[in-house]
N, C-alpha and C positions, 0 to 999 in steps of 0.2 A: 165813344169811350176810348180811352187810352190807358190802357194798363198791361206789364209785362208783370211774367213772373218768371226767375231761372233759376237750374239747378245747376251746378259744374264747378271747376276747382280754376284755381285761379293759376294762369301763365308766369307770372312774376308778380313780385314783389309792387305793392301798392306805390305808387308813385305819389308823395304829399307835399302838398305848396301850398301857400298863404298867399292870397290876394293884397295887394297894394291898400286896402281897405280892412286889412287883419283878417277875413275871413278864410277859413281852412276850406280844402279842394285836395281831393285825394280820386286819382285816376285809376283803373287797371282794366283787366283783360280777365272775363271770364268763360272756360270753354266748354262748351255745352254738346253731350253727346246728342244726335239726331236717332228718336225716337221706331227709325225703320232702315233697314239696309239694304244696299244696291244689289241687283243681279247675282254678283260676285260674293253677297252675304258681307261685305265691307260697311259697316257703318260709319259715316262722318259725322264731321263735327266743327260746330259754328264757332268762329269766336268775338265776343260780342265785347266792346267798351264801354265802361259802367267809369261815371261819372256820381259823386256823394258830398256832400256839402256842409261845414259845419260841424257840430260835433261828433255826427255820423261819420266825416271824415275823419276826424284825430283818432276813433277807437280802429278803423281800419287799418286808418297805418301806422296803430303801435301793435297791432296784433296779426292781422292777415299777411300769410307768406306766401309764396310760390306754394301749389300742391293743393293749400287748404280748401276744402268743401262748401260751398256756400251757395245763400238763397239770396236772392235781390229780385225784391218787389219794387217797380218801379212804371216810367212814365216814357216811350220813346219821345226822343226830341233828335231835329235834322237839321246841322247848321248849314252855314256856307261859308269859304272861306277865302281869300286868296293865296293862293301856294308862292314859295318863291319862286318859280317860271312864270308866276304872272298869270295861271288859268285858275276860275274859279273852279273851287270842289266843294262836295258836301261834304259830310260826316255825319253818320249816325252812331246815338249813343245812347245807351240809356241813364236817364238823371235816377239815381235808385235815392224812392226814401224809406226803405229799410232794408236792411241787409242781417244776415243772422246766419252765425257759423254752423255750420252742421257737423262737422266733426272736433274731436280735440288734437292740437298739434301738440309735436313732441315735447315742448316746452313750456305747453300752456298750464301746468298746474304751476307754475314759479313765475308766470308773465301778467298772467290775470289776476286784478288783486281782487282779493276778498271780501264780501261783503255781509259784515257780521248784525242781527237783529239787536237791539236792545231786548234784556230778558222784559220778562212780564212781571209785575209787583205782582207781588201775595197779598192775600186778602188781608184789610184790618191795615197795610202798610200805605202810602201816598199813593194816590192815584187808584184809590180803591174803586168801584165801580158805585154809581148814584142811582143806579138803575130803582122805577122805585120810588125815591124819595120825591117827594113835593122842592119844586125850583118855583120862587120867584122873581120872575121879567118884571114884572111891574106892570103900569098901567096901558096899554098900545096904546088907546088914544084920552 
């Protein structure tokens, strides 16, 4: 099994790119305090790259800033790469497929748009409920 889960605020500003193929890819950095501390009563702290894909990338990075609080349930993955010196490296990241703000930022009630219900019909008006009444399907076979 492969699954991460984290909690931490993000270092910067989400990083968003479209692929040659139109698909959205949005990168960042989230940093995560370590749950015990050293000797010295110092707690550290990891910072881990989260990679998001698709439409999960476009809400990041029209919303997610430096600072913000967030959770990313996800999947480690370990590339390899050739650097320009010419030596291979890895990189660990995690692919998150879901991520969810845990706080509000200071601009978010005028960033995030709103999503309004349609009301519910009153009885007797369209779309009243059938609940009840006899429906004819017809014959199955």
């Amino acid at each position: 099994m492969n699954r991460i889960v984290l909690v931490g605020r993000l270092t910067r500003d989400p990083e968003l790119r479209v692929t040659q193929n139109g698909v959205s890819v949005a990168r960042f950095t989230v940093a995560v305090d370590r749950p015990f501390a050293s000797q010295s009563g110092e707690r550290g702290t990891d910072f881990i790259d989260v990679v998001v894909w698709r439409k999960q990338a476009e809400t990041v990075g029209a919303y997610m800033k430096k600072g913000r609080l967030v959770a990313v349930e996800g999947r480690l993955q370990v590339r390899t790469y050739q650097a320009t010196d010419g030596q291979k490296r890895r990189a660990w990241e995690v692919i998150g497929d879901r991520v969810e703000f845990l706080d509000r930022g200071p601009d978010s009630a005028a960033r995030v748009p709103a999503v309004e219900e349609p009301p519910f019909p009153e009885p007797g008006e369209e779309g009243e409920s059938t609940f009840g009444d006899e429906i004819d399907i017809g014959e199955p076979f």
